[in-house]
DONU-575375 format. One record per residue: residue in one letter; x, y, z of N, C-alpha, C in turn. Coordinates in pm, whole numbers, plus 50000, padded with zeros to 5 digits. Each point is the difference from the previous one (the first is absolute). Layout:
N
   r    n.px    n.py    n.pz   ca.px   ca.py   ca.pz    c.px    c.py    c.pz
   A       X       Y       Z       X       Y       Z       X       Y       Z
...
***
This chain:
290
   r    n.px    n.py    n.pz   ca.px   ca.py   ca.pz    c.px    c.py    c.pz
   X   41246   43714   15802   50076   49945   50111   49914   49899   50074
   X   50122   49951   50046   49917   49836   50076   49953   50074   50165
   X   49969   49925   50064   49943   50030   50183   50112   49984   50060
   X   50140   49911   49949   50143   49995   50054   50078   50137   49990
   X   49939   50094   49918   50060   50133   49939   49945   50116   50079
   X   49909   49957   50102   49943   50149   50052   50019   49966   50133
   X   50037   50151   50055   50067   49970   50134   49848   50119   50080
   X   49939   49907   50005   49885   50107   50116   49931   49908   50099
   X   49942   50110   50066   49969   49900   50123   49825   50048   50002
   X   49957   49867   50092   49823   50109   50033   49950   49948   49848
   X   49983   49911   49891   49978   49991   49903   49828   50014   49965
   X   49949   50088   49952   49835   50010   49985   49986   49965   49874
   X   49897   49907   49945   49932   49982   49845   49876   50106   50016
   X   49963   50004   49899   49885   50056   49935   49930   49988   49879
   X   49934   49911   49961   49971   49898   49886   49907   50123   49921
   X   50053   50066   49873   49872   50045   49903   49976   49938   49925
   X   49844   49899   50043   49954   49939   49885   49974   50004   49832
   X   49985   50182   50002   49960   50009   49827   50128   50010   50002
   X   50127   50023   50006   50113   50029   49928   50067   49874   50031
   X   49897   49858   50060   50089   49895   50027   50173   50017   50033
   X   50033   50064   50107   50125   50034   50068   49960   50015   50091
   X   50132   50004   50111   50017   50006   50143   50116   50095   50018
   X   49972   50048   50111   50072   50162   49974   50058   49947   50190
   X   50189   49962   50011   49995   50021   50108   50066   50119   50093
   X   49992   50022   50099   50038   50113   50101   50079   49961   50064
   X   50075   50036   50052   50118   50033   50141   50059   50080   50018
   X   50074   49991   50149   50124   50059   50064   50094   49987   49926
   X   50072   50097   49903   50134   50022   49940   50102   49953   50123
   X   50032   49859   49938   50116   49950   50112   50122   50070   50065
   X   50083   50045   49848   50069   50097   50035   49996   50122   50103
   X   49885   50062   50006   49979   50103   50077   49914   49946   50109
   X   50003   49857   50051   49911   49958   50140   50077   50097   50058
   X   50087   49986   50067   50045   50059   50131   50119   50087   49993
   X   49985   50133   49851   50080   50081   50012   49919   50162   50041
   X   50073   50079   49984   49915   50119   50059   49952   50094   49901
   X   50012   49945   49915   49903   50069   49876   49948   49875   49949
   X   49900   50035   49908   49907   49923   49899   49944   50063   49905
   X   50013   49992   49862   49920   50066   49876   49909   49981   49967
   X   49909   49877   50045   49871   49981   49963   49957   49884   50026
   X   49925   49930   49900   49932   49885   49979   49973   49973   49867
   X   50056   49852   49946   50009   49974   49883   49867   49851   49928
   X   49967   50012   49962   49897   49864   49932   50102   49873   49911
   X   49964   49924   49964   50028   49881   49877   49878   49969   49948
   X   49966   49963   49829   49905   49946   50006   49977   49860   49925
   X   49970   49890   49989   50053   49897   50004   49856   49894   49955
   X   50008   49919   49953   49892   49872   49952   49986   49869   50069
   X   50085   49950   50025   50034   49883   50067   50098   49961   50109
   X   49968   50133   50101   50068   50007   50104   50138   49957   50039
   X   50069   50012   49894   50140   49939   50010   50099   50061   49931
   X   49932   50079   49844   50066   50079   49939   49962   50129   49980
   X   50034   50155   50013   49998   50100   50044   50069   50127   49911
   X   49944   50081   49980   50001   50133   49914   50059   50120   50139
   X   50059   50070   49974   50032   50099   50050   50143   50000   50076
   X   50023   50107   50078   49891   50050   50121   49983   50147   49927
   X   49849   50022   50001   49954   50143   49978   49983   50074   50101
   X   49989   50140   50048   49965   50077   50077   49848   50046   50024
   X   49971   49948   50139   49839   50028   49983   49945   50111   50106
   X   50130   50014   50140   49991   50134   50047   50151   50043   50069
   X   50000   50168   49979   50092   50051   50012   50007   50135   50078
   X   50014   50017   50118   49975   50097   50090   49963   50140   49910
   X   49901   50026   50018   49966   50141   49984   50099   50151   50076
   X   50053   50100   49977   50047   50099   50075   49943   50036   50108
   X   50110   49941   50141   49899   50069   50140   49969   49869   49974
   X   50045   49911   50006   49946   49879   50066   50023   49973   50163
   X   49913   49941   50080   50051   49975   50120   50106   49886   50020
   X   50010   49928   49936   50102   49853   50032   50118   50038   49925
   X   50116   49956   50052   50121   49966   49874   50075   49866   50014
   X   49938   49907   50078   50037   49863   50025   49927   49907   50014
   X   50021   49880   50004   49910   49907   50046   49878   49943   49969
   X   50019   50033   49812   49888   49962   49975   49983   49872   49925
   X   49906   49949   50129   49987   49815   49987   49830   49979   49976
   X   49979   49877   49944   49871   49916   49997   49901   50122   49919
   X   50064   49992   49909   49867   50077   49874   49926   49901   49993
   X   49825   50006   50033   49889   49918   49917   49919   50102   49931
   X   49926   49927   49894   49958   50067   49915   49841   49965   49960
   X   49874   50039   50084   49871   49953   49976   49949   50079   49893
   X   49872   49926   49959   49882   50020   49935   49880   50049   50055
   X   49954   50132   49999   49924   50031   50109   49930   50091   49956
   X   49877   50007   49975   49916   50075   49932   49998   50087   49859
   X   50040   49913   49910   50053   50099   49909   50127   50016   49980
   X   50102   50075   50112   50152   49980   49979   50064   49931   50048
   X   50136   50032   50050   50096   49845   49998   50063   50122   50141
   X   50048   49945   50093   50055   50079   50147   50123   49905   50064
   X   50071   50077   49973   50145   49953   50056   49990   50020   50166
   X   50054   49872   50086   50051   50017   50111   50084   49992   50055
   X   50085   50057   50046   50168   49971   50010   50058   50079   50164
   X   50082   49952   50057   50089   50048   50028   50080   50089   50027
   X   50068   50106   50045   50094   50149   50018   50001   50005   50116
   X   50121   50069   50003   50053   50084   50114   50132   50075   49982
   X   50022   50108   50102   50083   50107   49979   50060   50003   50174
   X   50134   50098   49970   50064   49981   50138   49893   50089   50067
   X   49986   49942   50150   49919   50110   50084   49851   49951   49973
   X   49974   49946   49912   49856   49992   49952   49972   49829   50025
   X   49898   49937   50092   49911   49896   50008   50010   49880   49831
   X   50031   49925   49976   49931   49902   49874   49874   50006   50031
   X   49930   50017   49896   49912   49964   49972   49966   49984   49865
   X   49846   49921   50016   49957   49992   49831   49922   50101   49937
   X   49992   50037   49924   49961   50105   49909   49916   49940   49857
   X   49891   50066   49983   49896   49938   49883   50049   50119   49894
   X   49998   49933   49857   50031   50048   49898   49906   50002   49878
   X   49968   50058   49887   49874   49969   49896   50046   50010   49883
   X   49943   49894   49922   50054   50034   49806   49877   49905   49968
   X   49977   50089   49890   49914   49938   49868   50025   49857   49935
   X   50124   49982   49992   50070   49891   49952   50084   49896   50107
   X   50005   49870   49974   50085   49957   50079   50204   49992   50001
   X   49948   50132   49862   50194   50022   49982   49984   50116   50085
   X   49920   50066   50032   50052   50087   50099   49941   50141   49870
   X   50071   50142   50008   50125   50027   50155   49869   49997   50115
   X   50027   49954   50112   49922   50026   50126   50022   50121   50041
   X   49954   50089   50051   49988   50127   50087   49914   49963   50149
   X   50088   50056   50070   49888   50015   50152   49928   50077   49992
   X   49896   49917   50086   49836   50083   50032   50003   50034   50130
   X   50093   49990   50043   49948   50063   50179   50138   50088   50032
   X   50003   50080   50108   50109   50033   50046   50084   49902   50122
   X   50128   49973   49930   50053   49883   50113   49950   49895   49992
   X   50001   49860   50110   50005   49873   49979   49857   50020   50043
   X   49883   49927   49964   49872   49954   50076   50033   49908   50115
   X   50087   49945   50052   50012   49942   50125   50016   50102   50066
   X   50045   49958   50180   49993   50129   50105   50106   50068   49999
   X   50043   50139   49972   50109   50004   49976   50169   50024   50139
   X   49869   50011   50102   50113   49948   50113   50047   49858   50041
   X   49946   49909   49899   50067   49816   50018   50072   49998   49911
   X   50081   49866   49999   50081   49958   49893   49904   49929   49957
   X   50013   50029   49871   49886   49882   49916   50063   49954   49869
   X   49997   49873   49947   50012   49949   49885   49884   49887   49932
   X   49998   49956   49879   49976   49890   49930   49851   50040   49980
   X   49885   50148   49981   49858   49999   49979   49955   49921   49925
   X   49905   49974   49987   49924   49886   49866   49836   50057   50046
   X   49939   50008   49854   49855   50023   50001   49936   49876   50012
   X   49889   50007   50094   49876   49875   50009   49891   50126   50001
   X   49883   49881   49926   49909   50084   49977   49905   49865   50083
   X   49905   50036   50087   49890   49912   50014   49897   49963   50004
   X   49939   49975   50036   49840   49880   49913   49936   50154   50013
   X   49971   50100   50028   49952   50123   49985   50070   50088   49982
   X   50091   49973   49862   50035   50056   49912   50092   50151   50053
   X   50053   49971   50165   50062   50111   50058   50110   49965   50012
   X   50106   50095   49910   50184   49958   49980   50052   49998   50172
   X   50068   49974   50014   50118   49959   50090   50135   50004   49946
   X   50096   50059   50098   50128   50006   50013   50049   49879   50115
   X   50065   49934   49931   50047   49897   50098   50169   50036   50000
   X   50028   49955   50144   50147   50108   49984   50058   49921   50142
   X   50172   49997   49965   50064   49947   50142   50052   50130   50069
   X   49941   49990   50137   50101   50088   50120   50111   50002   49972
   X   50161   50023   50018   50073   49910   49993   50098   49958   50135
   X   50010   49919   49999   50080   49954   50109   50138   50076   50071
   X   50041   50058   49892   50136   50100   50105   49929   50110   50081
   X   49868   50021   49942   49935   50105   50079   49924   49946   50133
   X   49953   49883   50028   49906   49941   50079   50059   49847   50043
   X   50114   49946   49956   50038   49911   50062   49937   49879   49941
   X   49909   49978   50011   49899   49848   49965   49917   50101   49853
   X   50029   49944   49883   49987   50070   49918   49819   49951   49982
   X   49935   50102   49912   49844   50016   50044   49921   50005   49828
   X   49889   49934   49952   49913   50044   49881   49873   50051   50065
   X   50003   50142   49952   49902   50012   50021   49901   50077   49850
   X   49839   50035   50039   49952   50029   49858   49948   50103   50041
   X   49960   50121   49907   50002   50136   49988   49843   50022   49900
   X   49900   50049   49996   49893   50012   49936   50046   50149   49888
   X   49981   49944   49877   50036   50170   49949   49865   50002   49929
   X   50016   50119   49916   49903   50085   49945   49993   49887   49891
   X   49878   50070   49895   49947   49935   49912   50108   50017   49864
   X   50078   50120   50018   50143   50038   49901   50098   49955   50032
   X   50020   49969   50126   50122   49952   50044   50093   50109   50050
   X   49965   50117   49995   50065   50102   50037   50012   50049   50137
   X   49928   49934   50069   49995   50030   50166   49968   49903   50049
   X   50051   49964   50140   49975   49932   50114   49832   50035   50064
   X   49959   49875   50055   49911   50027   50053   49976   49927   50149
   X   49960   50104   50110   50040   49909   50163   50137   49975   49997
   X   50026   49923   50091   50158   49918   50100   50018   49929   49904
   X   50133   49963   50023   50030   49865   49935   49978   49881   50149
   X   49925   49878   49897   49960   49884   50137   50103   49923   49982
   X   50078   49939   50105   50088   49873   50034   49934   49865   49940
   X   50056   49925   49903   49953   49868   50024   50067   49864   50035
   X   50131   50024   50006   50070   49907   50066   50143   50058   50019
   X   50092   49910   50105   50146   50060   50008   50073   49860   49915
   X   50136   50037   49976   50096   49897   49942   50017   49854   50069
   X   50001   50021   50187   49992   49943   50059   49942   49901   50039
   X   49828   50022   49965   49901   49871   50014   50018   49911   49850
   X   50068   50021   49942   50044   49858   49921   50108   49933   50056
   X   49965   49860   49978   50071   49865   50075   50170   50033   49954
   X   49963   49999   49870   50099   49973   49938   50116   50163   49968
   X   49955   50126   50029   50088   50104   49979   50089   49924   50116
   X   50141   50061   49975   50101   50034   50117   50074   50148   50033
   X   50042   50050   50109   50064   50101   50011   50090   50046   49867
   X   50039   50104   49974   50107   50050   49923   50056   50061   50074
   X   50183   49995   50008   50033   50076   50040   50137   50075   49893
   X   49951   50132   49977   50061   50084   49873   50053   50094   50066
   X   50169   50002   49999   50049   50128   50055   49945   50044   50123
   X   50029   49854   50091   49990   50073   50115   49850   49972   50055
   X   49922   50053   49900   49829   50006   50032   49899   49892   49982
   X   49974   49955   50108   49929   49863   50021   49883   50046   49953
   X   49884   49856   49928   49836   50102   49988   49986   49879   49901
   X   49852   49977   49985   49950   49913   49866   49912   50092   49930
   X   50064   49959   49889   49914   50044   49845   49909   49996   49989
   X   49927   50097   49920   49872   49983   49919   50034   50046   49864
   X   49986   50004   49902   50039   49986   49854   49879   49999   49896
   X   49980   50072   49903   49928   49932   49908   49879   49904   49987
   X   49862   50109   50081   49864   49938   49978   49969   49981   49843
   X   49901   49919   50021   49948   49964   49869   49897   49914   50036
   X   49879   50043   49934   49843   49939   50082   49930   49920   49827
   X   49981   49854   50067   49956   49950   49877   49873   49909   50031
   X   49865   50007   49979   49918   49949   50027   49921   49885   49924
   X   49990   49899   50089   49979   49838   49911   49909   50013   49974
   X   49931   49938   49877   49921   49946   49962   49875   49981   50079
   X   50029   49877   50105   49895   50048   50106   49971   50109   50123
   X   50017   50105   49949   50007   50142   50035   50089   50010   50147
   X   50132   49863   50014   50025   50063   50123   50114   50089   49968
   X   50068   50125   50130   50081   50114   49953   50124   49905   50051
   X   50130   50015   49934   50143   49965   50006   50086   50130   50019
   X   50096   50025   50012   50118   50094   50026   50130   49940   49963
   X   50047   50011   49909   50129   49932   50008   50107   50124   50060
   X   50063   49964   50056   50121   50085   50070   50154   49953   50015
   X   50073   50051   50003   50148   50003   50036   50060   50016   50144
   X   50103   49911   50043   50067   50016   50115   50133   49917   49973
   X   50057   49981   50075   50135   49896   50075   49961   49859   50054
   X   50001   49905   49933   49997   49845   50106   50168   49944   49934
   X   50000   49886   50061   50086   49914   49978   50082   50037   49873
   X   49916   49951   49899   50061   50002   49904   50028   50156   49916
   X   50038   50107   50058   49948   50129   49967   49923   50099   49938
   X   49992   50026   49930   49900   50099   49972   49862   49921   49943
   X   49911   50030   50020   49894   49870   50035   49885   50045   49972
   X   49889   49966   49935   49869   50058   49968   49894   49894   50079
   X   49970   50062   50106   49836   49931   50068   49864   50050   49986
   X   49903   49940   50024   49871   50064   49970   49934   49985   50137
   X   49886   50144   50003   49927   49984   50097   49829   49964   49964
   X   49902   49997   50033   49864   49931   50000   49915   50123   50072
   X   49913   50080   49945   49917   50084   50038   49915   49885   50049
   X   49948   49986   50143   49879   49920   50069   49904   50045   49941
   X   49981   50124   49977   49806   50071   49969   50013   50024   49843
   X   50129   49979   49937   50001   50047   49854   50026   50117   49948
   X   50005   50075   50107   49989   50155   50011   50145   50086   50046
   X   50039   50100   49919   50103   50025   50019   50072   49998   50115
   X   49869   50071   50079   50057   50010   50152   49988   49890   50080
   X   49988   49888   49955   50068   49891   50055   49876   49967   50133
   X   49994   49874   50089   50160   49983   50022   50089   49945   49929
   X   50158   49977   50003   50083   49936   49946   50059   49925   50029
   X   49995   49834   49949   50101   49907   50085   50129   49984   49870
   X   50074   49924   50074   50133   49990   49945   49984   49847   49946
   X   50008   49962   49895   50029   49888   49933   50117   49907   50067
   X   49999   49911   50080   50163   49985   50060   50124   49928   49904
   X   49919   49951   49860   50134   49998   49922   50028   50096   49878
   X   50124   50066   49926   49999   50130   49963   49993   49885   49865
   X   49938   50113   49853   49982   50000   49929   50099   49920   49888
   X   50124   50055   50083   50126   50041   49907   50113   50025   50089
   X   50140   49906   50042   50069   49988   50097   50143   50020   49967
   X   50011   50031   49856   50097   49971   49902   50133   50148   50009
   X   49970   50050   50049   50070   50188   50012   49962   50043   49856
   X   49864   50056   50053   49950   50054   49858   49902   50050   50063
   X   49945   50105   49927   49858   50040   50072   49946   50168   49924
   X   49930   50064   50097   49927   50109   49990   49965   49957   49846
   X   49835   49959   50009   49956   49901   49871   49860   50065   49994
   X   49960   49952   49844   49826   50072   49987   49951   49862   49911
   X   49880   49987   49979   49939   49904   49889   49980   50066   49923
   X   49969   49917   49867   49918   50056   49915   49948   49902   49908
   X   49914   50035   49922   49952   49877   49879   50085   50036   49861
   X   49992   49883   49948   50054   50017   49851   49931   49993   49903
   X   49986   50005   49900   49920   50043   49881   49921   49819   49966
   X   50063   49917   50074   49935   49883   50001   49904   49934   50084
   X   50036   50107   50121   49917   49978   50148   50091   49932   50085
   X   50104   49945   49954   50114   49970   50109   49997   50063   50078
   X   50055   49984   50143   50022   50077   50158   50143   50031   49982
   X   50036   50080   50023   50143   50050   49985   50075   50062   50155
   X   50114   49969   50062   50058   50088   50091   50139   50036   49966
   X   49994   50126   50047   50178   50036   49924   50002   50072   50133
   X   50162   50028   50016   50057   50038   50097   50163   50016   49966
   X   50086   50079   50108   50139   49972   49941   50029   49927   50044
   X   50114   49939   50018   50094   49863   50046   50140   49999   49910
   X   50151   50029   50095   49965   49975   50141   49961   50170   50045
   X   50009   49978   50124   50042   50139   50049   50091   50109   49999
   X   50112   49905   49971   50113   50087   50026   50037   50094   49866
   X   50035   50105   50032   50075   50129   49857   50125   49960   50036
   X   50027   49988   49867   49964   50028   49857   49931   49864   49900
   X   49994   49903   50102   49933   49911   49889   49811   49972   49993
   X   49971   50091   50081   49802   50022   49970   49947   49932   49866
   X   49950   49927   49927   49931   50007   49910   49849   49948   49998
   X   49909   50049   49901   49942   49984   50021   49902   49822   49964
   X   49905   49961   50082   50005   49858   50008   49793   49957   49959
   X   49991   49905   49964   49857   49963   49909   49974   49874   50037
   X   49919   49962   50141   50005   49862   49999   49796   49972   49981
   X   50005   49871   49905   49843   49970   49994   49940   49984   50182
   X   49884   50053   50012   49886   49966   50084   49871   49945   50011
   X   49928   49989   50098   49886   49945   49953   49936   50036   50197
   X   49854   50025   49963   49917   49997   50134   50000   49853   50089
   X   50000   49994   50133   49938   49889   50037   49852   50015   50083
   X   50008   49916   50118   49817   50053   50032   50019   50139   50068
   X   50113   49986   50084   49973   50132   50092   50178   50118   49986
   X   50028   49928   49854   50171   50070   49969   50008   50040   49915
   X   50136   50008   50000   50119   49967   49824   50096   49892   50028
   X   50046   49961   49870   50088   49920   50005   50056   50030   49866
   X   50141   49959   50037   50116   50027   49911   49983   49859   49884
   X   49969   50009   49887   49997   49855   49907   50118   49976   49966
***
């Protein structure tokens, strides 16, 4: 199947070089915003355009805590195994993200912790692992905005397994100090987004964030600028967004050629999500869309 044929959102690559393939992840469109969800499915694919599957790579274990809502599967490389981060929630129960482990990058994933590793009295979505210049992982993760109004990223220190939190989670910016987010107002409930971190560091070692919100043109991917390089920031806001197009919650990656790659869905709206592959390239202190 072509990228016109898959209806998911949150789109993650994951390039395995010896098996020359790219294995991608998402939110089962169908089940974004119903009250069940069966899992999380892979594709695996050569030339980012044509696509094998969808296979099953995880599938709630018995006594699972979530039975909905499960969005933004990523899938790292991290000492040896491969750790799913995703998404859940249940009625009565907080979203949050939850770390997962497999040998393989088909999965099946199993959880390593009990419950989500975010806090489990916030709403939380979209985790992503950073690891930094001293080799100590990070959970990077959005507050979310129906819970706090001005939606919030903040980063979380975990263990060396990934199986526990370590300290607070620190604030590093709200939705708000970008130029370019605007209010949402959804059912009633006014508040700006935060969406879908993703930390990609240039060449000349400075730190980037690409992120998701609301401007003009809707759903919108901007980046922020670590001042010290360092996770914990500070963080300024880039004042023009990445990506203005109603498309967004996006990751990089390289291709088996060294190309810069960004994918994301576009548009926004369900039922037509698909997933989207546009070339990139660094500039002195960015990205840019080629």
């Amino acid at each position: 199947m072509r990228n016109a044929d898959i209806h998911i959102r949150d789109p993650f690559v994951l390039p395995i070089t010896n098996e020359n393939l790219y294995y991608l992840y998402g939110t089962n469109g169908p089940q974004s915003w119903s009250d069940s969800a069966s899992g999380f499915d892979y594709y695996t694919g050569s030339d980012l355009q044509n696509w094998n599957g969808p296979f099953p790579t995880f599938r709630p274990p018995e006594g699972f805590w979530a039975d909905r809502n499960f969005w933004a599967p990523e899938v790292h490389a991290f000492r040896g195994r491969y750790y799913l981060f995703a998404s859940f929630k249940a009625e009565g129960v907080c979203r949050g993200t939850q770390i997962l482990a497999a040998n393989e990058p088909t999965g099946p994933f199993l959880p390593i912790s009990e419950g989500a590793i975010t806090p489990h009295h916030w709403e939380c979505l979209d985790g992503t692992l950073f690891v930094d210049n001293n080799k100590q992982p990070w959970i990077v993760f959005c507050h979310e905005w129906v819970q706090v109004g001005d939606g919030e990223i903040c980063a979380l220190q975990l263990s060396d397994d990934l199986s526990s939190a370590i300290g607070e989670p620190q604030l590093l910016f709200r939705a708000s100090e970008a130029p370019w987010a605007q209010e949402l107002d959804s059912k009633g409930r006014k508040g700006y987004v935060t969406d879908g971190p993703w930390l990609h560091r240039l060449a000349t070692g400075e730190l980037l964030m690409l992120w998701s919100s609301f401007s003009d043109g809707g759903y919108t991917v901007g980046i922020a600028r670590s001042e010290s390089g360092d996770i914990l920031g500070s963080w300024q806001q880039i004042a023009e967004p990445l990506y203005s197009g109603d498309g967004g919650h996006c990751m990089v990656f390289h291709d088996f050629d060294g190309q810069l790659w960004l994918t994301f869905h576009s548009p926004n709206q369900s039922p037509n999500e698909r997933p989207k592959f546009v070339t990139s390239k660094e500039t002195e202190h960015s990205l840019k869309i080629t």
